[in-house]
ZAVODREN-312332 format. One record per residue (C-alpha): y, x, z negated. Coordinates in pm, 1 decimal. Layout:
// residues N
R       c2       c1       c3
R        Y        X        Z
...
// end
This chain:
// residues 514
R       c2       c1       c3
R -14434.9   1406.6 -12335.8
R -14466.1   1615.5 -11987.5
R -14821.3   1450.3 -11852.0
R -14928.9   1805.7 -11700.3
R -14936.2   1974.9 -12036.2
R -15085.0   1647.2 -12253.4
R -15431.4   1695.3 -12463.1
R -15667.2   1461.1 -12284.1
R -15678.8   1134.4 -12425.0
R -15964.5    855.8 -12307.2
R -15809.5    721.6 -12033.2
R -15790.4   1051.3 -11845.0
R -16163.8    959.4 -11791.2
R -16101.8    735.5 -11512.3
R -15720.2    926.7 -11369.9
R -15932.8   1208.5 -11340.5
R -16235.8   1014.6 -11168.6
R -16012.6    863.3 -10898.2
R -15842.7   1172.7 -10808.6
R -16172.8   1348.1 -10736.0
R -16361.0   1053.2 -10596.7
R -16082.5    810.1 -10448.1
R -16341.4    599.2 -10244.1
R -16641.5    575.1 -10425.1
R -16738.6    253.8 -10567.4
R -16680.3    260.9 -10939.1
R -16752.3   -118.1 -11035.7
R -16917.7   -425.2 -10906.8
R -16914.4   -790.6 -11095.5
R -17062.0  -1023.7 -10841.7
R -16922.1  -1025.5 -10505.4
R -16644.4   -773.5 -10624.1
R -16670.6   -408.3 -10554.5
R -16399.6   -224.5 -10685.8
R -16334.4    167.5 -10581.1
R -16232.5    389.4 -10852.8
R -15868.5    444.5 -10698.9
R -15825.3     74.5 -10693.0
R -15905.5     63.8 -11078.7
R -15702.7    354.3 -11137.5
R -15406.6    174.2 -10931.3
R -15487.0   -215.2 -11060.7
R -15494.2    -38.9 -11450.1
R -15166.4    126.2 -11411.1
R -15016.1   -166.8 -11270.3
R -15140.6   -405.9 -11596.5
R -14984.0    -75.7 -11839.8
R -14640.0   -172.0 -11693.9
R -14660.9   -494.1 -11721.5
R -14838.0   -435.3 -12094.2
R -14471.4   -206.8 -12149.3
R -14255.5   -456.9 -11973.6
R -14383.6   -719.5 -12234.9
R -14250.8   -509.8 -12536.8
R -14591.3   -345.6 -12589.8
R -14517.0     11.9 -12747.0
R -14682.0    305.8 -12880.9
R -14968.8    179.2 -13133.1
R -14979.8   -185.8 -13078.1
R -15304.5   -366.3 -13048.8
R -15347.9   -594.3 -12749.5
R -15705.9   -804.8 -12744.4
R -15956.0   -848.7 -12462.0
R -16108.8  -1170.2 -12463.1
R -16271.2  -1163.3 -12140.4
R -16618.2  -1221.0 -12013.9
R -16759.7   -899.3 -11877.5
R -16567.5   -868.3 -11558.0
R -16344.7   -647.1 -11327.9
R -16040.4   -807.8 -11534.1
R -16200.6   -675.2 -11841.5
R -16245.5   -331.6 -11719.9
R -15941.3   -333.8 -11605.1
R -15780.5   -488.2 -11903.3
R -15954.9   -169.0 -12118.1
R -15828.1    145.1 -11920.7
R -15473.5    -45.2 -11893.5
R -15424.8    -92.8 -12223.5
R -15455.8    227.6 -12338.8
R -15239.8    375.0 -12051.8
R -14962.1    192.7 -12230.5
R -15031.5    377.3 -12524.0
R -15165.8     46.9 -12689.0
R -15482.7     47.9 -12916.4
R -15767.6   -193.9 -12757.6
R -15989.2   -455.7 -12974.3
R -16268.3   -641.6 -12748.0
R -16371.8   -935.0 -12848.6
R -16657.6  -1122.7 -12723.0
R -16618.8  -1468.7 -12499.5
R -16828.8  -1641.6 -12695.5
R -16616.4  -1586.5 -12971.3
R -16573.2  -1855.7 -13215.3
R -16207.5  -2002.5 -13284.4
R -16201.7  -1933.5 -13626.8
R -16285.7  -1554.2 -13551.9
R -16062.1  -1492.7 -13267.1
R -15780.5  -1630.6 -13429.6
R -15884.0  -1406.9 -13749.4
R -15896.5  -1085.4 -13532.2
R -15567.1  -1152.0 -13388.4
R -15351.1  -1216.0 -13676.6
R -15570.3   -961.9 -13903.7
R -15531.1   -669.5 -13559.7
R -15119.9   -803.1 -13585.0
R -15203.9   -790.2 -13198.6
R -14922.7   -755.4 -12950.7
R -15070.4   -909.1 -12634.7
R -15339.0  -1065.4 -12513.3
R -15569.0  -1038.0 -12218.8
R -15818.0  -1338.9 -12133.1
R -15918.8  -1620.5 -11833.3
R -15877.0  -1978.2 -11811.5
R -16244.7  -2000.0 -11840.2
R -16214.1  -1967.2 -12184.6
R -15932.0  -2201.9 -12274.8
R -16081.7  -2406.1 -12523.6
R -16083.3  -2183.2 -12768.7
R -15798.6  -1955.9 -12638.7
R -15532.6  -2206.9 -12621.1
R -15572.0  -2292.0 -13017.6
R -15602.0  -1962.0 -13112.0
R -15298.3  -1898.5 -12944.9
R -15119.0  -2172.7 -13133.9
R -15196.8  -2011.6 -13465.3
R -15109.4  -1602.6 -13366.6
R -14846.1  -1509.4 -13599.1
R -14760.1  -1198.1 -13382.1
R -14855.0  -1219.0 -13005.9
R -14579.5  -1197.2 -12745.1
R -14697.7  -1181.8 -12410.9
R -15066.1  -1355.1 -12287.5
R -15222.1  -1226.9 -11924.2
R -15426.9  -1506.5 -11786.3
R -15615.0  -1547.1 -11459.6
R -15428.0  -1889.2 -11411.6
R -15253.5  -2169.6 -11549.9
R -15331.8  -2249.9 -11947.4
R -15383.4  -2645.8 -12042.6
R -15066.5  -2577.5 -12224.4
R -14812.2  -2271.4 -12163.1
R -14832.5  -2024.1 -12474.3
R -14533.3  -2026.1 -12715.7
R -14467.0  -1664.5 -12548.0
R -14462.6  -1574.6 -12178.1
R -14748.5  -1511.0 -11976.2
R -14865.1  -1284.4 -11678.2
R -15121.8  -1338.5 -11408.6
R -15348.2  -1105.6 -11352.2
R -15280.6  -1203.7 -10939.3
R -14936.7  -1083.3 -10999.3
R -15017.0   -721.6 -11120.6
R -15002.9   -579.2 -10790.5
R -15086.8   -178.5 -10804.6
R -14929.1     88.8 -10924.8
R -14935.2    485.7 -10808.5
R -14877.9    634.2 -11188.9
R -14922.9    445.2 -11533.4
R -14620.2    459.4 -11807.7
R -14531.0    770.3 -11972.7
R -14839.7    871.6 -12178.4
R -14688.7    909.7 -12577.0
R -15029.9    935.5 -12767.8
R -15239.1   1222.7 -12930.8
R -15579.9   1243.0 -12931.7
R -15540.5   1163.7 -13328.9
R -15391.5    858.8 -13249.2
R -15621.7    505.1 -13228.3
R -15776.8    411.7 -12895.7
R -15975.8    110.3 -13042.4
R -16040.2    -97.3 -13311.4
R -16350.4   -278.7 -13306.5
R -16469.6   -573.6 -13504.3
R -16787.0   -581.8 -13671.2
R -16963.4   -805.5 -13907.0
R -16913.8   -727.7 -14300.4
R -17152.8   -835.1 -14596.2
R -16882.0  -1041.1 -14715.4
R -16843.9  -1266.6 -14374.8
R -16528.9  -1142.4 -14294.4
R -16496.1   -901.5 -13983.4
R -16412.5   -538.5 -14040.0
R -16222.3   -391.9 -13785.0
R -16358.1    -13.1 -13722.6
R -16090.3    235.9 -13637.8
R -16138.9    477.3 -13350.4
R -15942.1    750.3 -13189.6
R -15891.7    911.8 -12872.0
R -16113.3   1184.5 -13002.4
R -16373.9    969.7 -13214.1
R -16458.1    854.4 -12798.1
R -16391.9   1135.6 -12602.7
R -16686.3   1303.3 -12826.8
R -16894.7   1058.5 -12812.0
R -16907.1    997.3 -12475.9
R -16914.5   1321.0 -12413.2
R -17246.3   1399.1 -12619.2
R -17417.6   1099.9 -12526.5
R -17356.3   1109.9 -12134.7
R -17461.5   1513.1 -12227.0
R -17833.7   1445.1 -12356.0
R -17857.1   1143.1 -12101.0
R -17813.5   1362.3 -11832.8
R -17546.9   1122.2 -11687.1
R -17448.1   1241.9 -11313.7
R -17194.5   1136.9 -11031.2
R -17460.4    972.7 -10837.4
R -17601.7    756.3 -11123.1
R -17615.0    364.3 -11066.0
R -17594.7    203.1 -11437.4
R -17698.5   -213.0 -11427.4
R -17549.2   -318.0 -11792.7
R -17623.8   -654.3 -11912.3
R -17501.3   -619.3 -12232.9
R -17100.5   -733.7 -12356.8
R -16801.9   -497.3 -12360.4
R -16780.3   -586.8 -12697.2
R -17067.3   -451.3 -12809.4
R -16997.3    -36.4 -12822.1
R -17289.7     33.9 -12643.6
R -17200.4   -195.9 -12311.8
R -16809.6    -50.5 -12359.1
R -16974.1    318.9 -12341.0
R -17159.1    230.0 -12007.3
R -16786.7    158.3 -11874.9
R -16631.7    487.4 -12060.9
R -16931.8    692.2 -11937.3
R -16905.1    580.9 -11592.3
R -16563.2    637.0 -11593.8
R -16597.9   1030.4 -11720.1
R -16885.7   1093.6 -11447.5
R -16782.1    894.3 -11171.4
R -17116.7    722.7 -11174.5
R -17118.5    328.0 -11047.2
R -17123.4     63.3 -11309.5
R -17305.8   -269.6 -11210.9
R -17183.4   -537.8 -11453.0
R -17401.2   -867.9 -11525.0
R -17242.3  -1069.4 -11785.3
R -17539.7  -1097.6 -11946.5
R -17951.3  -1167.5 -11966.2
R -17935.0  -1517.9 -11950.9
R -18092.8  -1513.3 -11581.9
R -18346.8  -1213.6 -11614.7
R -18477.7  -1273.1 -11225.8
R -18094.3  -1228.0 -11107.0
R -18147.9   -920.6 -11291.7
R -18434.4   -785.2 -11149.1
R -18280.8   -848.8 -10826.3
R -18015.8   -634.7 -10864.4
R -18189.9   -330.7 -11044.3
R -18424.0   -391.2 -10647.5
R -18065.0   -442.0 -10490.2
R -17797.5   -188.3 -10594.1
R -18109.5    107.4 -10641.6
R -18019.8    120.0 -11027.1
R -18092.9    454.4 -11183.4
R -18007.0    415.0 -11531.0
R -18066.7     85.6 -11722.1
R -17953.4     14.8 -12098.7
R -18066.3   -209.1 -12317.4
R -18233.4   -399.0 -12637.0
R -18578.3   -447.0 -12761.2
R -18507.3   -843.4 -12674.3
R -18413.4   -750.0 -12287.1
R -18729.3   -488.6 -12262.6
R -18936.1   -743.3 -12430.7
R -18858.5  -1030.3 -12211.3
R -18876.1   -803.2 -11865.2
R -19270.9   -699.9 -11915.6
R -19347.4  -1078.1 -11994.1
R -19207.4  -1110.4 -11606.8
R -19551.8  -1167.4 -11370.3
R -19339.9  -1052.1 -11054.1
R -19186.5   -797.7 -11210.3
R -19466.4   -551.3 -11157.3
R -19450.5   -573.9 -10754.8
R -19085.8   -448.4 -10764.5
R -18968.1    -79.8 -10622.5
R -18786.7     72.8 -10917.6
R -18868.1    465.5 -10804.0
R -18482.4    552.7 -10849.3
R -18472.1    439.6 -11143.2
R -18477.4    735.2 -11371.7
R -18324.8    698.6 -11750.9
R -18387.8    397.5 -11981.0
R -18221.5    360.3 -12263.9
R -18243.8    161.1 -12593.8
R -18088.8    117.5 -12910.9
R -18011.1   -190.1 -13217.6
R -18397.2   -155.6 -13279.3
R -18669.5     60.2 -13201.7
R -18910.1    -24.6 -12946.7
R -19298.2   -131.9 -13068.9
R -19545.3     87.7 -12910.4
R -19658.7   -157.5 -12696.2
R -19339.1   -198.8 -12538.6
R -19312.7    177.1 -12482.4
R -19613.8    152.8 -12315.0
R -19514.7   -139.2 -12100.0
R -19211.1     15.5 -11988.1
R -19365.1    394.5 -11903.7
R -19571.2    139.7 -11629.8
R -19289.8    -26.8 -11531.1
R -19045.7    197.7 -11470.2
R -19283.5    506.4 -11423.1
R -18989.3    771.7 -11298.4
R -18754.8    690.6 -11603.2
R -18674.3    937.1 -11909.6
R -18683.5    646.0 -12205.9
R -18481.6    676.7 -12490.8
R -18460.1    574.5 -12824.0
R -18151.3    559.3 -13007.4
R -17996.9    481.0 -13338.8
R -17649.3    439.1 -13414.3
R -17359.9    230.9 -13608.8
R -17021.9    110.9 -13457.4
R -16889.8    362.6 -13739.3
R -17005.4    671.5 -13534.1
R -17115.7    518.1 -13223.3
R -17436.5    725.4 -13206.8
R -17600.6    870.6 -13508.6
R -17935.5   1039.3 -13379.5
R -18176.6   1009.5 -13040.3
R -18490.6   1076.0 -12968.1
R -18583.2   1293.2 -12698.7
R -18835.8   1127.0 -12415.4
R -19069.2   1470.6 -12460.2
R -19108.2   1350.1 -12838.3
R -19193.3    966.6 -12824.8
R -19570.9   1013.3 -12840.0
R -19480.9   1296.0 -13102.5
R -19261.6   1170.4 -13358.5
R -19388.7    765.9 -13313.7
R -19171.6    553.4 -13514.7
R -18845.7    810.4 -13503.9
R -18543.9    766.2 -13431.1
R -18459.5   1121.8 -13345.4
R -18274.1   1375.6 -13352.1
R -17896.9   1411.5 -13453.9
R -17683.8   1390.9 -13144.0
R -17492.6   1701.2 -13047.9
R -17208.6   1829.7 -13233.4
R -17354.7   1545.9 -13501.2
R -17485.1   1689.4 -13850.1
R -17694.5   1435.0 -14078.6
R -17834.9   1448.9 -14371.0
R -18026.2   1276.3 -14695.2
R -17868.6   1139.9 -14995.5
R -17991.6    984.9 -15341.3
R -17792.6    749.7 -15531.9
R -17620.6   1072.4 -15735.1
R -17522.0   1218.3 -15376.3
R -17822.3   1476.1 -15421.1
R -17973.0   1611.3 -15092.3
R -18315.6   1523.3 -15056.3
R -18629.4   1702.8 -14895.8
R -18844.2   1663.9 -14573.3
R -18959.2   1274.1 -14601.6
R -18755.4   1167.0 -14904.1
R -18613.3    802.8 -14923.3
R -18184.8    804.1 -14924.7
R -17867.7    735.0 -14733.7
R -17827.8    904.5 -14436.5
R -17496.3   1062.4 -14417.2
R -17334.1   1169.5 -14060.6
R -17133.2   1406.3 -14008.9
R -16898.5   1532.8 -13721.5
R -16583.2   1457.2 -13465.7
R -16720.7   1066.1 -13384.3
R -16696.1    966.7 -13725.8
R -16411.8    656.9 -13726.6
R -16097.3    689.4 -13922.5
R -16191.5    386.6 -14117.9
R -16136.8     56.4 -14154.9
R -15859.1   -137.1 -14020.2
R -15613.1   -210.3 -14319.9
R -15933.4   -211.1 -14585.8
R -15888.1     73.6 -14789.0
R -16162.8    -10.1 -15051.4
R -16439.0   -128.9 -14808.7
R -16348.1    289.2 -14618.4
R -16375.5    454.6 -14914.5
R -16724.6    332.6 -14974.2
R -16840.6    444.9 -14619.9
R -16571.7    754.7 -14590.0
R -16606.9   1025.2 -14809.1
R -16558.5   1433.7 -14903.2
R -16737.6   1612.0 -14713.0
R -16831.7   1950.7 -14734.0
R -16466.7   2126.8 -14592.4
R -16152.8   2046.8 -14802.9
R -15992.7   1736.9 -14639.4
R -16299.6   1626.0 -14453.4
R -16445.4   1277.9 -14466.2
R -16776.2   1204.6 -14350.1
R -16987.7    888.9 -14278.7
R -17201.8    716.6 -14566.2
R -17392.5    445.4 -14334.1
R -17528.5    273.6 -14555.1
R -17881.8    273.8 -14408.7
R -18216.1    416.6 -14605.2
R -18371.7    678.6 -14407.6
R -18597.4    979.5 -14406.4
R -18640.9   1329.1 -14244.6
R -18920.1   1504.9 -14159.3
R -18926.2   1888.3 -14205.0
R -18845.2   1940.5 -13788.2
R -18501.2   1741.4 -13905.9
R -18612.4   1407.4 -13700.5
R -18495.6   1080.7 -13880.2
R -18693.7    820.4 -13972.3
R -18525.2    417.0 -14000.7
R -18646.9    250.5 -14320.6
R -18434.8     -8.0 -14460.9
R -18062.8   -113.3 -14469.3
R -17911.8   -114.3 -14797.2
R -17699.0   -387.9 -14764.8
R -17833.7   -745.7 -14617.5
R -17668.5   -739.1 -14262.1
R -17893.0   -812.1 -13980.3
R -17954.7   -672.1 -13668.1
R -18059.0   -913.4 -13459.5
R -18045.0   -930.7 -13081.4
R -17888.4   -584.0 -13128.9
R -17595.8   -770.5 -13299.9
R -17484.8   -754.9 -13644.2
R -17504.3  -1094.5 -13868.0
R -17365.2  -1098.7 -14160.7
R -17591.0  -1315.9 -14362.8
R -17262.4  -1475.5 -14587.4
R -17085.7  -1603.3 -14262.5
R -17404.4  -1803.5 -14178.6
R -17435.7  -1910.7 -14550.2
R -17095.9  -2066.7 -14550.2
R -17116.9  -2246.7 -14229.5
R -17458.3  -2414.8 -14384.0
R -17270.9  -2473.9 -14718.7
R -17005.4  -2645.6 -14561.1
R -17249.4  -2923.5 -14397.3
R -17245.1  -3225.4 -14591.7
R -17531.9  -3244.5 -14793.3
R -17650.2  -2895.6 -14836.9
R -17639.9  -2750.9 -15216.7
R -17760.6  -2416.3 -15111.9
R -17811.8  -2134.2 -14857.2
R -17945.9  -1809.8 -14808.1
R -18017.0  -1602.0 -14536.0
R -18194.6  -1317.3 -14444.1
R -18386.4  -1134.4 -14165.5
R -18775.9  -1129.1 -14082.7
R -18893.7   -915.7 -13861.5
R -18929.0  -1034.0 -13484.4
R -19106.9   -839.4 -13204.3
R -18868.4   -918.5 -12915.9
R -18498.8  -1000.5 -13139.7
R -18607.6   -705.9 -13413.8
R -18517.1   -941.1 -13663.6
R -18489.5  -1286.3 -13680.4
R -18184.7  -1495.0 -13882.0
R -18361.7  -1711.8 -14092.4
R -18232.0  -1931.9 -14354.1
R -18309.7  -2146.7 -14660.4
R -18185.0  -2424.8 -14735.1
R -18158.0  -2695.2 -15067.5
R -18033.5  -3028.4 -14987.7
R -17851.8  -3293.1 -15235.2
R -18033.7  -3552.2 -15402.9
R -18066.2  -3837.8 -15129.2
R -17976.6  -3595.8 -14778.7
R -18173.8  -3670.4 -14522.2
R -18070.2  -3376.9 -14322.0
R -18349.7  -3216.8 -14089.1
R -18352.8  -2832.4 -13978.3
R -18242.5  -2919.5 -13619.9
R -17953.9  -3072.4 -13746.6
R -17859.3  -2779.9 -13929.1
R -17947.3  -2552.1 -13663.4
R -17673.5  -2793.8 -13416.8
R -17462.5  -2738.8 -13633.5
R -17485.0  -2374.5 -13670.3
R -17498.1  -2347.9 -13247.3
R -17142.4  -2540.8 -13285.7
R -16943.8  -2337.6 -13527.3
R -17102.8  -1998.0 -13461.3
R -17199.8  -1732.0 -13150.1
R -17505.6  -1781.0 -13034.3
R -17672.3  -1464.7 -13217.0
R -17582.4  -1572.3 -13563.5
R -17739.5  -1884.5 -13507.0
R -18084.0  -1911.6 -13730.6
R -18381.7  -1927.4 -13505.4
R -18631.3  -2026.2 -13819.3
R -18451.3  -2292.8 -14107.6
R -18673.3  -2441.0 -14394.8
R -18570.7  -2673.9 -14640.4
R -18660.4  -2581.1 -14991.9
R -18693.1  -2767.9 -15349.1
R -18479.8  -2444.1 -15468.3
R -18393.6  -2115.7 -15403.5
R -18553.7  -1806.1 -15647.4
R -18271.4  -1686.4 -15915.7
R -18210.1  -1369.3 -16160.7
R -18149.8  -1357.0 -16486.3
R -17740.4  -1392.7 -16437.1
R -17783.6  -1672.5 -16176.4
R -17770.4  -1525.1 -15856.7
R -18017.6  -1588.9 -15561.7
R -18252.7  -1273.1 -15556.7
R -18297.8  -1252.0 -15187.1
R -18602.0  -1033.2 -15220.3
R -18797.2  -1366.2 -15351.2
R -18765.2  -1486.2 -15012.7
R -18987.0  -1444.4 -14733.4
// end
């Protein structure tokens, strides 16, 4: 394919970046600042090596990586050798990285030495992987050969580009009811739109300076990278919110003009005493999303940050963005979650697929170019989210969420109809908690489910019935949860109980719980 006549494809984002702004500073993690023509040079360089590995056209290769230069890099490279990306977080349990890369049939993969402990045994068990990239030496060398990410070197031009826009750029794993990971199919396109709208009604600019706390896994801290990368604005990376004072530091330090985030982060920032003598006057768009944010927090954060647009968003991995609401309208439309986001159509359904009226209870349905292509090799769990829409041939989202929409078309949030939770603005699937608990000796039975929580949105909570005779105490379960799962699946609230409430067939009726 001659590159001069090619349809743009995702990557082009940063090619076309570091032609136009060679020298400006596109990333900094730590003591690293990294100019946009050295990531356009140090990505090309990792898509020949990807190619000289036997990656082709299509393949997945995995990024298990804290958030870090290599990361960044490791995403642009990948899909300049026409490869298809999955990001997984580092805190990533063994169990679930090794599940992602046999279910992903991934090709290569991209990780540090930090994380060996559960990256060498995953390696062990990959059915398909042929080449690893590592920051050093593993405890034990990989059945396959290996790269270092010191030997890349830099490259002028990437591999000859053989995608379409039609063809995947990611697939990214999400949490399903049933406890096993879904992997959420998106194309060149699906991204290019949605970074494109979203950077559009953010007012994203060259000269912005975006602080992002939150994990490349997590679509809305990969978008910070892809949006920074289409505008050629500078993206300060933190890995994450453990240390909130280093972060306040650096939204003083690096004059920070747009700040993402979760209710949790917002939350824990206005509790901060010193916070309130800090200069933040450039900073000047906040943005939120997993949860909306209680009034009070609104509030807070108008005083805080008193030169900042603040916006509230809604969205599923599925889409990436379903609706916003515009700063003029959060003292209008209290308790929205906006407006569709451009070139996005949504609507109401009832449980016949009727359309509802202004402030009726249904599915919202979403409509439009960011829509995924489904779910990695799960036909029947797509064609209960994907279906006709209203063109011949045209599939469009069912997200599973209960909503309702006023007669100016702004939606409302009222329920999910499933039992996922959103916690930490992180999915939990309630089952994948359940069987970690049933599988400690002892325990007869478990149920989770989510409470509401000012600062996490909701909290994982579970109940559990012991055998006859266990003397087993809710720390203990809760250790025992921290070991075998990431850190936001972990309950925060765990109460033993005589039993659990039942229907008539035998099955716990969650809504008994409280």
């Amino acid at each position: 394919m001659n590159p001069t006549v090619a349809v743009p494809l995702l990557q082009d984002f940063l090619t076309d970046t570091a032609r136009r702004l060679p020298d400006k500073v596109a990333l900094v993690c730590g003591q690293d600042r990294v100019t946009f023509r050295a990531l356009e040079e140090r990505s090309n360089a990792l898509a020949h090596a990807l190619v000289d590995g036997g990656v082709q056209r299509g393949d997945r290769v995995v990024i298990f990586c804290e958030s870090s230069v290599q990361a960044c890099v490791g995403f642009w490279g990948a899909l300049k050798a026409n490869a298809v990306v999955t990001l997984l977080h580092p805190h990533t349990k063994l169990a679930k990285l090794a599940y992602c890369l046999n279910d992903s049939r991934a090709k290569a993969i991209l990780s540090q030495v930090s994380l060996a402990p559960t990256l060498v045994p995953a390696l062990e068990d990959a059915l398909h992987l042929e080449l690893a990239v590592v920051d050093g030496e593993l405890p034990i060398a990989p059945k396959f050969p290996s790269v270092s990410w010191a030997g890349l070197g830099q490259r002028d031009a990437p591999p000859l580009r053989r995608c379409l826009d039609v063809d995947l750029a990611a697939i990214l794993y999400t949490s399903g009811s049933t406890g096993e990971p879904k992997g959420v199919m998106l194309t060149h396109r699906n991204m290019i739109t949605a970074a494109r709208s979203v950077a559009g009604y953010l007012r994203a600019a060259e000269d912005d300076v975006v602080l992002s706390v939150l994990p490349l896994s997590f679509d809305y801290g990969l978008y910070q990278l892809i949006m920074s990368g289409l505008t050629g604005a500078r993206l300060v990376l933190e890995r994450s919110f453990a240390y909130p004072a280093k972060v306040v530091a650096l939204l003083e330090r690096e004059s920070v003009t747009t700040f993402p985030g979760v209710p949790t982060v917002f939350a824990i920032l206005l509790e901060m005493h010193r916070i309130w003598d800090c200069d933040f006057s450039r900073l000047r768009c906040v943005t939120n999303t997993a949860a909306a944010l209680p009034l009070k927090h609104v509030e807070g954060l108008r005083r805080l940050f008193p030169n900042a647009r603040l916006y509230s968003m809604y969205g599923l991995t599925e889409c990436k963005r379903c609706t916003y609401l515009p700063p003029e309208d959060l003292d209008r439309k209290p308790g929205s979650v906006g407006i569709p986001i451009p070139n996005t159509e949504a609507w109401i359904v009832d449980e016949q697929d009727r359309r509802l009226g202004p402030n009726e209870v249904g599915q919202l349905v979403i409509r439009g170019a960011t829509v995924m292509r489904g779910y990695w090799e799960k036909p029947e769990a797509t064609a209960r989210k994907l279906r006709p829409g209203p063109l011949p041939g045209e599939q469009v989202l069912y997200t599973g969420d209960l909503c309702r929409m006023d007669e100016e078309g702004y939606v409302y949030f009222v329920a999910r109809m499933d039992d996922l939770i959103k916690s930490r603005g992180e999915k939990v699937s309630p089952k994948e908690v359940e069987l970690v608990l049933m599988d400690v000796p002892g325990v007869r039975e478990a149920a989770v489910i989510g409470v509401p929580d000012p600062i996490l949105g909701q909290a994982v909570k579970a109940f559990v019935v012991l055998e006859d005779g266990a003397a087993l105490s809710a720390k203990a379960l809760q250790l025992e949860c921290q070991r075998r799962l990431e850190p936001h699946c972990v309950p925060q609230i765990i109460e033993c109980v005589r039993e659990l409430p039942k229907t008539s067939t035998g099955k716990i009726h969650k809504q008994g719980l409280s």
